[in-house]
C-alpha positions as a printed Julia matrix, in Angstrom:
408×3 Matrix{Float64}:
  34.26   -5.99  100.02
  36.55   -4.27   97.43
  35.5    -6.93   94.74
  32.08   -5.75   95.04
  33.06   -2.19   95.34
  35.36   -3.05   92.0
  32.22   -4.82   90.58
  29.78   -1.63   91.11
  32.54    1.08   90.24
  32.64   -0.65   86.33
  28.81   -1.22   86.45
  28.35    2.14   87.16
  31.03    2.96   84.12
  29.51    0.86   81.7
  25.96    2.75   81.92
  27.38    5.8    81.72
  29.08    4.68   78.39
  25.86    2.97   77.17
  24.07    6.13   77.7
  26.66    8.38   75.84
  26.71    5.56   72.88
  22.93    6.07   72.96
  22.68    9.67   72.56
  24.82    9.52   70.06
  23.25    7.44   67.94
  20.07    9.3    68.79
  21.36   12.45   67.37
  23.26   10.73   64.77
  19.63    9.13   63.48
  18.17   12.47   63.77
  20.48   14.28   61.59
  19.64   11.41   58.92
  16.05   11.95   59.8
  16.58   15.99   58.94
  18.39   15.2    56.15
  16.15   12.51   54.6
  13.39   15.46   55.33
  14.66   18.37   53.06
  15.81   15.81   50.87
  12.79   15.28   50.09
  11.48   18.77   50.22
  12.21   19.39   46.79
  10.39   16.55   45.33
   6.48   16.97   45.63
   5.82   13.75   44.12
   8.19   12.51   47.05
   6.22   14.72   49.63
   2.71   13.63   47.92
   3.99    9.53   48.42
   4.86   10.67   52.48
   1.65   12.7    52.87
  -0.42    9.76   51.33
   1.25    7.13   53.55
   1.09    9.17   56.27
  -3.32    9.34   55.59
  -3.24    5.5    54.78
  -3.84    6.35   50.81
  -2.26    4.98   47.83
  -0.68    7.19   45.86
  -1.13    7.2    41.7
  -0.17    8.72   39.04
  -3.24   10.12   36.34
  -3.49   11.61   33.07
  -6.81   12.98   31.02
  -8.58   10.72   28.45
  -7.79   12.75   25.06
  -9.66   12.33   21.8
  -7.13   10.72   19.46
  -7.59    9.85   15.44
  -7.34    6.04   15.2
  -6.02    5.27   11.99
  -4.69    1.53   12.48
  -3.62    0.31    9.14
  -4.79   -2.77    7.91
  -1.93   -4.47    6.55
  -1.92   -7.32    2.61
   0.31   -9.35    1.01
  -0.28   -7.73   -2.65
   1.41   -8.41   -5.99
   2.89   -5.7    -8.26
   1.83   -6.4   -11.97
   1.95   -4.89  -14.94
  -1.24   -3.03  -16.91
  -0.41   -3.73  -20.13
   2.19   -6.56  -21.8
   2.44   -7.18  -24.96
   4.41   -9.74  -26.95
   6.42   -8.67  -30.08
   4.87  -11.19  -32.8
   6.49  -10.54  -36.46
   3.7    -9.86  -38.92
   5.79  -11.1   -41.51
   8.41  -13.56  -42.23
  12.26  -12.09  -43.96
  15.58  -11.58  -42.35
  16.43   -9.09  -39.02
  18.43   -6.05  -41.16
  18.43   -3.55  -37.94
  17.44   -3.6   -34.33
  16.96   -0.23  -32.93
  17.02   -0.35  -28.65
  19.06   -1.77  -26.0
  17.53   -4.79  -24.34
  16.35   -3.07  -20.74
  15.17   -0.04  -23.01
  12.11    1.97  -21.17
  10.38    2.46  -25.42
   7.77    5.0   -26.28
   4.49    3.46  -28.43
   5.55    4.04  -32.03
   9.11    3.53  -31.66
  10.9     1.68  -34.4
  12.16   -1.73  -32.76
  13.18   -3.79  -35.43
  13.47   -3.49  -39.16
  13.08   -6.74  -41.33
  14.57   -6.68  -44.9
  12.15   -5.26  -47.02
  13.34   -5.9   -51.08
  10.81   -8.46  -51.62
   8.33   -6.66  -50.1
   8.92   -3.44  -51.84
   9.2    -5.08  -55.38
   5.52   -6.99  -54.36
   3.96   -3.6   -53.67
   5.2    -2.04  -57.12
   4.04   -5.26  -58.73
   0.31   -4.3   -57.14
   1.23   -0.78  -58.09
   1.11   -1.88  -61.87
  -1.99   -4.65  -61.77
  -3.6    -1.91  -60.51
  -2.87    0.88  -62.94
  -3.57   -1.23  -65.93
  -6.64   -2.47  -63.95
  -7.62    0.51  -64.35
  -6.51    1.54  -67.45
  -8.82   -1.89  -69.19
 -11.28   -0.4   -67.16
 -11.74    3.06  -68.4
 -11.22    1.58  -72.25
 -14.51   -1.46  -71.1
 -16.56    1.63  -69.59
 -16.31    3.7   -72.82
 -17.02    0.85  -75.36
 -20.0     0.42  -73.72
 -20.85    3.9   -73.4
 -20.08    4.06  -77.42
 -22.54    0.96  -77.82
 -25.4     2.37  -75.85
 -25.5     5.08  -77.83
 -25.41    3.71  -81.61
 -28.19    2.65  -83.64
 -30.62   -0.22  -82.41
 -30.51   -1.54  -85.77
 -26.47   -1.38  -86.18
 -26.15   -3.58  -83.22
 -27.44   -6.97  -81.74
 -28.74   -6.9   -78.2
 -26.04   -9.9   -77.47
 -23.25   -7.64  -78.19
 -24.83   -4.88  -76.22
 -24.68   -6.63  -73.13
 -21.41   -8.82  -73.42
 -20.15   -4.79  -73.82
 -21.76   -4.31  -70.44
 -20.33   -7.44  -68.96
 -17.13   -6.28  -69.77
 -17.23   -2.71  -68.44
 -18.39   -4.31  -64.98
 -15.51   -6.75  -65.01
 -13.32   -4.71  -65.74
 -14.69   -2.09  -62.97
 -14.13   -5.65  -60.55
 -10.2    -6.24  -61.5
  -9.99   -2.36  -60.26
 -11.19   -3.29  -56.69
  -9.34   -6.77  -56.9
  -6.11   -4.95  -57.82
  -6.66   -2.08  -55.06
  -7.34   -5.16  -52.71
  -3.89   -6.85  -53.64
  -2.13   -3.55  -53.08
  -3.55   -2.8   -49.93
  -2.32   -6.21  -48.69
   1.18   -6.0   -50.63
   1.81   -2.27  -48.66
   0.32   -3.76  -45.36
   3.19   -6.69  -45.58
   5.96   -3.83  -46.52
   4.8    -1.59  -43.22
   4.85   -4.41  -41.03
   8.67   -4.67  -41.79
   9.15   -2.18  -39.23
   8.11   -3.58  -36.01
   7.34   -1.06  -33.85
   6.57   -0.7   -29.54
   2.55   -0.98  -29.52
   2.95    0.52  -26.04
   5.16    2.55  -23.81
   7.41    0.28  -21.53
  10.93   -1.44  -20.64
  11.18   -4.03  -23.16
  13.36   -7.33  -22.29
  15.54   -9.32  -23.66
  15.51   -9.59  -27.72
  15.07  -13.36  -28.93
  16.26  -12.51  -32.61
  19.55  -10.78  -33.74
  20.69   -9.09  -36.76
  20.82  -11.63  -39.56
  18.24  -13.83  -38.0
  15.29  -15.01  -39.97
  11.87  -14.53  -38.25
   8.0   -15.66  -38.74
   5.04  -15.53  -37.13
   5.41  -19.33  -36.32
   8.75  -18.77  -34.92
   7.55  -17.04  -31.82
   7.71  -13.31  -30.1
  10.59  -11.3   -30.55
  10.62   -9.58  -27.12
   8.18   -8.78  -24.35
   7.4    -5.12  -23.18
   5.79   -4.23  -19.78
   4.3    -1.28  -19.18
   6.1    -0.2   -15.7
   4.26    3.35  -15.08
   1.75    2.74  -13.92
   2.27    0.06  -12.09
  -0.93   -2.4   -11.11
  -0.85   -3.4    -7.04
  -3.67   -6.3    -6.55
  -4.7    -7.99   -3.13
  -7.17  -10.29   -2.0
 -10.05   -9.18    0.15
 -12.33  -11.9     2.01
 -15.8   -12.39    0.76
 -17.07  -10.59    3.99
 -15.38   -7.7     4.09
 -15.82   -7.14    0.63
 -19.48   -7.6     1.69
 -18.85   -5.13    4.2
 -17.39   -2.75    1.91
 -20.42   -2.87   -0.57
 -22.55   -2.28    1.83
 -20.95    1.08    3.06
 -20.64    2.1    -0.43
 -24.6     1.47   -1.21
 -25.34    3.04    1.99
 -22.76    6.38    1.52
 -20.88    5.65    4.44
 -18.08    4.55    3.21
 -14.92    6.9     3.65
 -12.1     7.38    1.48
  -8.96    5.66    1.87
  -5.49    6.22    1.84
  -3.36    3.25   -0.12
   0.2     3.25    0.96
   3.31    0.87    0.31
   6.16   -1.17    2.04
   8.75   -2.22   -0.46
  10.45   -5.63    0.0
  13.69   -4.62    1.92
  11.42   -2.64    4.65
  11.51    0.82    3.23
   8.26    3.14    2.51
   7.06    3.44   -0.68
   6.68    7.3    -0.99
   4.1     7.49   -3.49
   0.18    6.92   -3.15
  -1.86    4.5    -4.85
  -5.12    4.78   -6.46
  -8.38    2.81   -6.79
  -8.57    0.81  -10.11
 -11.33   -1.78   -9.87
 -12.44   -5.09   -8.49
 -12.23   -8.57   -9.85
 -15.85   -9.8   -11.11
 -15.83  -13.26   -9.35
 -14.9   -14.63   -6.14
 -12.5   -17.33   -5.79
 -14.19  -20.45   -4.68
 -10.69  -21.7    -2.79
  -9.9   -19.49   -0.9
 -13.83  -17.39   -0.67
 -11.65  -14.16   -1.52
 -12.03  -11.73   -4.6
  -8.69   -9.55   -5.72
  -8.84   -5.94   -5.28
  -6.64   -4.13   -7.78
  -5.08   -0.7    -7.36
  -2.55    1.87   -9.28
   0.77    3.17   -8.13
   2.77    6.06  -10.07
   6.27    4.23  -10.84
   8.48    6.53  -12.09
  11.89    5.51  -10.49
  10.9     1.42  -11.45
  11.0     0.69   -7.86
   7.57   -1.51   -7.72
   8.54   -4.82  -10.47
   6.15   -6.8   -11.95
   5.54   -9.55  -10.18
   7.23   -8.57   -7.52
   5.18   -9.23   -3.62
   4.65   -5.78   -1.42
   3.22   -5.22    2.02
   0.17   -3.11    1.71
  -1.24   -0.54    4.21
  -4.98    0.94    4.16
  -6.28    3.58    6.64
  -8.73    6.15    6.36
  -7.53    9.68    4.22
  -9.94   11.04    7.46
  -9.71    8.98   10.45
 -12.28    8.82   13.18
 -11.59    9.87   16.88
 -12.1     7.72   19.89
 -11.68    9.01   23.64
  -8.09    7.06   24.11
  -5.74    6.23   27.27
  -2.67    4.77   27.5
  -1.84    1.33   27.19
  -0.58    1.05   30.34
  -4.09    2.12   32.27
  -5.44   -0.83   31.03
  -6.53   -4.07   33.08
  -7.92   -7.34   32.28
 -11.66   -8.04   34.17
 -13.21  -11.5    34.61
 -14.72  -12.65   31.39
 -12.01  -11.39   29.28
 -12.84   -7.71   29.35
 -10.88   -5.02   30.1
 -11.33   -2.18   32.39
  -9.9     1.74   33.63
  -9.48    3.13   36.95
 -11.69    6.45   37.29
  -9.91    9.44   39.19
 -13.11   11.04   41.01
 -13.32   14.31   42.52
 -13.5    13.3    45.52
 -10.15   11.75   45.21
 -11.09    8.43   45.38
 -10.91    5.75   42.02
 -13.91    3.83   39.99
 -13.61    0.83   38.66
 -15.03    1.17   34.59
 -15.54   -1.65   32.02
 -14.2    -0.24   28.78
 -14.71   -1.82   25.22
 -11.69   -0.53   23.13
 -10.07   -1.22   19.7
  -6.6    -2.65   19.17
  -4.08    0.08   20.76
  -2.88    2.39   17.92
   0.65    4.13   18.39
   1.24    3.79   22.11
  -2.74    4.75   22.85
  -5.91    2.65   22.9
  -8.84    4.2    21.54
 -12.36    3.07   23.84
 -15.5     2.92   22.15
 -17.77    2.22   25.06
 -17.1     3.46   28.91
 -15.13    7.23   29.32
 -15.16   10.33   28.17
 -12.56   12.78   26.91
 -11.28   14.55   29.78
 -11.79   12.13   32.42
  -8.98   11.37   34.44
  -7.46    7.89   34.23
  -4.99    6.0    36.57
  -1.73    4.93   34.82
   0.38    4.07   37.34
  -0.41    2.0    40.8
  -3.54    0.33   39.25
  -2.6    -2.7    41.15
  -2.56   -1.37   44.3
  -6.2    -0.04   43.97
 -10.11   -1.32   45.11
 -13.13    0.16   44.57
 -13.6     3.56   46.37
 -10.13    3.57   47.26
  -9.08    7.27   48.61
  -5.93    8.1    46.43
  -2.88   10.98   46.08
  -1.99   11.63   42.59
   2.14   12.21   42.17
   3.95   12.89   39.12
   4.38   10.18   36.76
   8.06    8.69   36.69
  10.46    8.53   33.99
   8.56    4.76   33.42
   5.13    5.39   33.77
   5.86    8.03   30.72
   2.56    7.56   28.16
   5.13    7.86   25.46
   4.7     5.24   23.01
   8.6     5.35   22.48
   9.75    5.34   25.64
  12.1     2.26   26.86
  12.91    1.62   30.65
  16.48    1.61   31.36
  18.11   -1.6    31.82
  18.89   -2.71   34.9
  22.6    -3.92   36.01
């Protein structure tokens, strides 16, 4: 009897704890409850998510369509060459008696280079000098004998001697040009013993020294490339130079802007213009080379040298664009956008777009400006789907720049 008295007694106890163990964990769970509440209070994308779970919705985030410029550059492999080279040939054969630049030289066209002894020159030209001069001195003395006989008396004089006088002024009048002609060449031969730059450039290494004798036959004495400006070719395939033809026959063509990456990675600061196009095609590789001109002031394009170059348009068109992110493969390989509606519910829309340009992707077919597009949740939408927009989240940013944080 006082077992089960015992036994009811701590029954009885042990409820009364339970219950006091409950209803403290009741209000303990309703002060999280509260707390969880105004917690979220002062978030309204939090509130939106609650609200939209709460109706059965899913809840996205949207921005507008905008009209963008797409300027995607096409990218080349192009060559830097020179417009002009020239090879320093001597015109004349003698000994190297100065050499007026520094190997590496930028030269101005007219520039003394080198000067070649000159003495036996010289003394040829003076020789000419006097052929001529007493050229023209027999001459005169020929042309006035005959003068004398073709005015004496018809009987005083044969008709033989009248025309061997004749003969003799008009040989005479010949050794005049002859000896004009030698002189010409002897002067000619004493110029060219100052070589000078035929054209502004750096000029290279010098393959003759003071003291050296040089000829024609002996080879060039140094090479000069013009530098500035500087010659950028590429090759473009037969069909889009096609292409481009056709736009320029038609006047649709728009002007483009040419634009430079240097070998280690950096910009080229300075804009290139169009030069002209090769006149055949290259049966290899079916391409023909475009060629273009750079100002090169500070040398920093080299002949010969390879560059990366970039072509957009001066005046880009503009395409209705979305984010990247928005985007969603379809069966058949297309892509497609989820439509916000007004009625708050999303659209499923086909889209043909370009490649995405700076964090955007400009469509060509399927939205307009201004409509609103889903970039966050897509995967979590149908067809008619009813939907609560929130504010996008720190990644769902449209920024092309933006990086998620990592994740420890």
């Amino acid at each position: 009897m006082n077992e089960n008295n015992g036994s009811a007694i701590g029954s009885t106890i042990g409820a009364l704890v339970l219950a006091a163990v409950c209803a403290a964990g009741g209000w303990i769970g309703c002060g999280m409850w509260m707390r969880a509440a105004k917690a979220k209070a002062g978030n309204p994308a939090a509130m939106a998510a609650m609200a939209a779970a709460a109706g059965g919705g899913v809840t996205v985030a949207v921005t507008n369509a905008e009209m963008r410029a797409y300027n995607l550059p096409e990218r080349f492999v192009a060559h830097a060459e020179a417009v002009q080279e020239v090879d320093l040939l001597p015109q004349i054969d003698g000994y190297v008696k100065e050499i007026k630049f520094k190997e590496g030289d930028v030269v101005k066209a007219g520039q003394t280079l080198y000067v070649i002894d000159d003495e036996r020159y010289l003394a040829v030209a003076n020789q000419r000098k006097a052929d001529l001069a007493a050229a023209e001195a027999e001459a005169r003395r020929a042309v006035r004998y005959f003068e004398r006989m073709q005015k004496a008396d018809e009987r005083g004089i044969t008709q033989l001697e009248r025309d061997n006088a004749e003969a003799a002024a008009e040989k005479a009048k010949a050794s005049v040009l002859q000896a004009k002609a030698n002189l010409v060449v002897a002067e000619y031969d004493l110029k060219k013993t100052t070589v000078v730059a035929p054209i502004s450039g750096q000029i290279g290494k010098s393959s003759a020294h003071v003291g050296d004798y040089v000829a024609p036959s002996k080879g060039a004495l140094a090479k000069i490339v013009q530098i500035d400006p500087i010659r950028v070719s590429f090759p473009l395939t037969d069909r889009a130079y096609i292409a481009w033809r056709q736009e320029q026959r038609s006047g649709s063509a728009k002007p483009f802007r040419m634009r430079l990456i240097l070998p280690d990675g950096s910009d080229y600061d300075r804009e290139g213009a169009w030069d002209f196009d090769d006149n055949q095609m290259s049966r290899e590789t079916a391409s023909i080379m475009m060629r273009l001109k750079f100002p090169n002031p500070e040398r920093l394009l080299i002949p010969n040298s390879y560059v990366t170059l970039l072509t957009d348009f001066q005046d880009p068109p503009k395409f209705p664009s979305v984010p990247q992110q928005s985007l969603f493969d379809l069966p058949g390989g297309n892509q497609g956008v989820w439509v916000l509606r007004d009625d708050m519910t999303v659209e499923q829309r086909p889209v043909e777009t370009k490649e995405a340009f700076n964090g955007w992707t400009p469509v060509v077919k399927g939205i307009e400006a201004g409509e609103r597009i889903v970039i966050s949740g897509v995967a979590k939408l149908g067809p008619g789907m009813k939907v609560a927009i929130v504010e996008p989240t720190s990644n769902d940013d449209i920024n092309a720049n933006h990086k998620s944080p990592i994740e420890e």
